[in-house]
VOPA-564255 format. One record per atom (N, C-alpha, C): residue in one letter; x, y, z. Coordinates in steps of 0.1 Angstrom, whole numbers, padded with zeros to 4 digits, always signed. Atoms other than C-alpha are relative to their C-alpha. Layout:
AXYZ ...
This chain:
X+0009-0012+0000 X+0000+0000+0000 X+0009+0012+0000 X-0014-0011-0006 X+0017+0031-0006 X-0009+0009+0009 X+0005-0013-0009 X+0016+0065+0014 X-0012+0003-0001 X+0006-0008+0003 X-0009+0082-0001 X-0013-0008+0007 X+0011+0006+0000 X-0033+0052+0000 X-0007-0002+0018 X-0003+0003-0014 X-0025+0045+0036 X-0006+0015+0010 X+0005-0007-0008 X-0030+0081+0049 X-0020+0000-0006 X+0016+0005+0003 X-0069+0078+0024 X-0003-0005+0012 X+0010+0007-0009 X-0075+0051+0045 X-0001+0003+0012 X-0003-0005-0014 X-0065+0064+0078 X-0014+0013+0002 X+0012-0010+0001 X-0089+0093+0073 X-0014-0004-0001 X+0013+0011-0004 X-0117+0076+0066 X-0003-0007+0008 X+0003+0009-0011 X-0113+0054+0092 X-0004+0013+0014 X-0001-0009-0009 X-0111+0085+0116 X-0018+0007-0004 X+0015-0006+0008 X-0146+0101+0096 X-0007-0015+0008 X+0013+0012-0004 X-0165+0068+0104 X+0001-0005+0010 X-0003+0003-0018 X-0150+0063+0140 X-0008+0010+0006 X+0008-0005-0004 X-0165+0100+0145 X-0015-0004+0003 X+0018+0001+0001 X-0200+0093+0135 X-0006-0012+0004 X+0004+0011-0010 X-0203+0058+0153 X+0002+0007+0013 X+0000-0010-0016 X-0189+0076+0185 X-0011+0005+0002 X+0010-0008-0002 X-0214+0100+0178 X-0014-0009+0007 X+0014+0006-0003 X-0244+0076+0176 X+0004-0009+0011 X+0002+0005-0016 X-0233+0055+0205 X+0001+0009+0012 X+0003-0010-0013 X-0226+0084+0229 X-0017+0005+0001 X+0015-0001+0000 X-0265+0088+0219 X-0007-0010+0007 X+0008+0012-0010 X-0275+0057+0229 X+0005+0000+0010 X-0005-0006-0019 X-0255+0060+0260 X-0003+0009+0007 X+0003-0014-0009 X-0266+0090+0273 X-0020-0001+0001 X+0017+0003-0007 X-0306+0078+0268 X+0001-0010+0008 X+0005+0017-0008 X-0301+0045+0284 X+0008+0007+0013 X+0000-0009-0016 X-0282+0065+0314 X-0009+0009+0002 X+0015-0007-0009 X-0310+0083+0314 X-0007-0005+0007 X+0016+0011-0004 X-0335+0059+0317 X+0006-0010+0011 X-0001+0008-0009 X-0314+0042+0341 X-0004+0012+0015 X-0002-0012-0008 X-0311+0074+0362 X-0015+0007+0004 X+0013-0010-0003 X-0346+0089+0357 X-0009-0010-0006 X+0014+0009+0007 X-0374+0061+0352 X-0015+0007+0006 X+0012-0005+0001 X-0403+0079+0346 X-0014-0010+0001 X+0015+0009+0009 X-0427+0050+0337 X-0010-0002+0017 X+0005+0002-0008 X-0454+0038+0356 X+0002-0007+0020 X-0008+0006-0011 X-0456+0025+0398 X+0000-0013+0001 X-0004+0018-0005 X-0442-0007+0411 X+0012-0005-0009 X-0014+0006+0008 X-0425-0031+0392 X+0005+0005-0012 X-0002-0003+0016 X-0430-0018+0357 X+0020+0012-0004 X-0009-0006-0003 X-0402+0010+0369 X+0013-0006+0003 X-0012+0010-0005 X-0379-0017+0383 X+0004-0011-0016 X+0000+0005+0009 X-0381-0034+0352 X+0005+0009-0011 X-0003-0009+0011 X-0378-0003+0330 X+0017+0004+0005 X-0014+0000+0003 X-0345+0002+0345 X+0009-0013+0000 X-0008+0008+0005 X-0329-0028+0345 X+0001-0006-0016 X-0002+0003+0017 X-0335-0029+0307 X+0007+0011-0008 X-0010-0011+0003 X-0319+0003+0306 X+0009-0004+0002 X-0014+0001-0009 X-0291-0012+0325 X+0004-0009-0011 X-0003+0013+0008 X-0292-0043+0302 X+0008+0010-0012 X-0002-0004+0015 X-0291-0020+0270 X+0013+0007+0003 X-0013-0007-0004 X-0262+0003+0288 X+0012-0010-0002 X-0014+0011+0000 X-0235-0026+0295 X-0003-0008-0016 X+0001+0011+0014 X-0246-0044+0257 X+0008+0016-0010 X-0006-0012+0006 X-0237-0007+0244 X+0014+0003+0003 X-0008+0006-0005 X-0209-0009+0259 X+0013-0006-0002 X-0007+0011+0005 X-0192-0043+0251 X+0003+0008-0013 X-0001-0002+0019 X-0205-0029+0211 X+0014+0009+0002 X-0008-0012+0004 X-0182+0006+0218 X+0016-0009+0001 X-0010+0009-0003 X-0156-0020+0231 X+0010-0009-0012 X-0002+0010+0014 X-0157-0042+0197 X+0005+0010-0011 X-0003-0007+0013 X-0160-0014+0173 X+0016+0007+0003 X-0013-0007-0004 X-0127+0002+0188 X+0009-0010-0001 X-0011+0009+0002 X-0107-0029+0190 X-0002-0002-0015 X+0002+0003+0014 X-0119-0036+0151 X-0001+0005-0007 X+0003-0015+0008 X-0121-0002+0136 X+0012-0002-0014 X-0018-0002+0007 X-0080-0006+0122 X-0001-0011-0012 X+0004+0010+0005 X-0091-0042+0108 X-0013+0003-0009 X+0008-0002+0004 X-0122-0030+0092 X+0006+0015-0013 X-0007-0014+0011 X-0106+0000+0073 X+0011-0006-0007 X-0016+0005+0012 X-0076-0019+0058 X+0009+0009+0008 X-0016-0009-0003 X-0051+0003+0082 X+0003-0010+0010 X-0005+0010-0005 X-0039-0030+0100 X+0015-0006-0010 X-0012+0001+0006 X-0001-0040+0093 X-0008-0014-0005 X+0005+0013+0009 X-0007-0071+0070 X+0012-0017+0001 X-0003+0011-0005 X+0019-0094+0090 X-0005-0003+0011 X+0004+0005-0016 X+0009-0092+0123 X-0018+0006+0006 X+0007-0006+0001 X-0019-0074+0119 X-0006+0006+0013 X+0003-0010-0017 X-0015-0047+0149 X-0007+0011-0014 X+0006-0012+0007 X-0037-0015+0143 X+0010+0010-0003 X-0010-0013+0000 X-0022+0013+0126 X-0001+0013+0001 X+0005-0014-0004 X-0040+0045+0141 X+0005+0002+0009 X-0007-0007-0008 X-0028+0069+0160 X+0009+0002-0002 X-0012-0002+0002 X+0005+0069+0169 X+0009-0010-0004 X-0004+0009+0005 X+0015+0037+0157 X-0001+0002-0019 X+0001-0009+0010 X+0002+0058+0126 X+0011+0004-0009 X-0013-0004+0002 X+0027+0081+0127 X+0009-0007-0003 X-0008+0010+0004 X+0052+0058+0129 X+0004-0003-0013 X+0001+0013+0019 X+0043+0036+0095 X+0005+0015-0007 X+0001-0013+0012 X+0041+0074+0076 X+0016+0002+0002 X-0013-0007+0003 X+0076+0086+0090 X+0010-0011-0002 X-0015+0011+0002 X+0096+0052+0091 X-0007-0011-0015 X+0003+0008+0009 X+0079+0033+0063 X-0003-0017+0011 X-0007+0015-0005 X+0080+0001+0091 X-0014+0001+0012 X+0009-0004-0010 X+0051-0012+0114 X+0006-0003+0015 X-0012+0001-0013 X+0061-0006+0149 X-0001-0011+0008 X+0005+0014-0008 X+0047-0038+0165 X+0011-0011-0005 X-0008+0014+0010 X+0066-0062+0139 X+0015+0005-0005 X-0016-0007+0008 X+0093-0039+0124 X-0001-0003-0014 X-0003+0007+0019 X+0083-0052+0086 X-0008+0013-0010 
């Protein structure tokens, strides 16, 4: 892959990291809502509405957990021997030395 292609992908991967961020800090922030402030009816129905908040919070969660470990692998900016991610500063790296820093190749 050369340079050029490599910083492309790098950017786009950074563009479509935004706008997931985005939409899960949305879901996150209603389901702490709804864990925080359960409005619904009394008794159980309330005790129920939040623990399904709670459910939906930790499953949101794990996802932001997945999409971040798999973002590097999904964009094609993963070294192609060892296949460490190459964003960030491991980034840098590949652009100024040509070499990935995990493997050296």
């Amino acid at each position: 892959m050369t340079r050029q292609e490599f910083l492309r992908r790098n950017v786009e991967c950074k563009r479509r990291a935004r706008i997931s961020m985005f939409l899960f800090a949305c879901v996150f922030i209603a389901l702490f809502a709804g864990v925080l402030f359960p409005t619904a009816g009394p008794g159980r129905f309330v005790s129920a509405f939040g623990i399904a908040c709670l459910v939906g919070l930790c499953v949101s969660l794990v996802a932001v957990l997945w999409f971040c470990r798999n973002q590097a692998r999904s964009a094609g900016v993963a070294c192609p021997s060892c296949d460490g991610g190459l964003l960030g500063h491991p980034g840098k790296v590949v652009i100024a030395t040509g070499n990935c820093p995990h493997c050296g190749k």
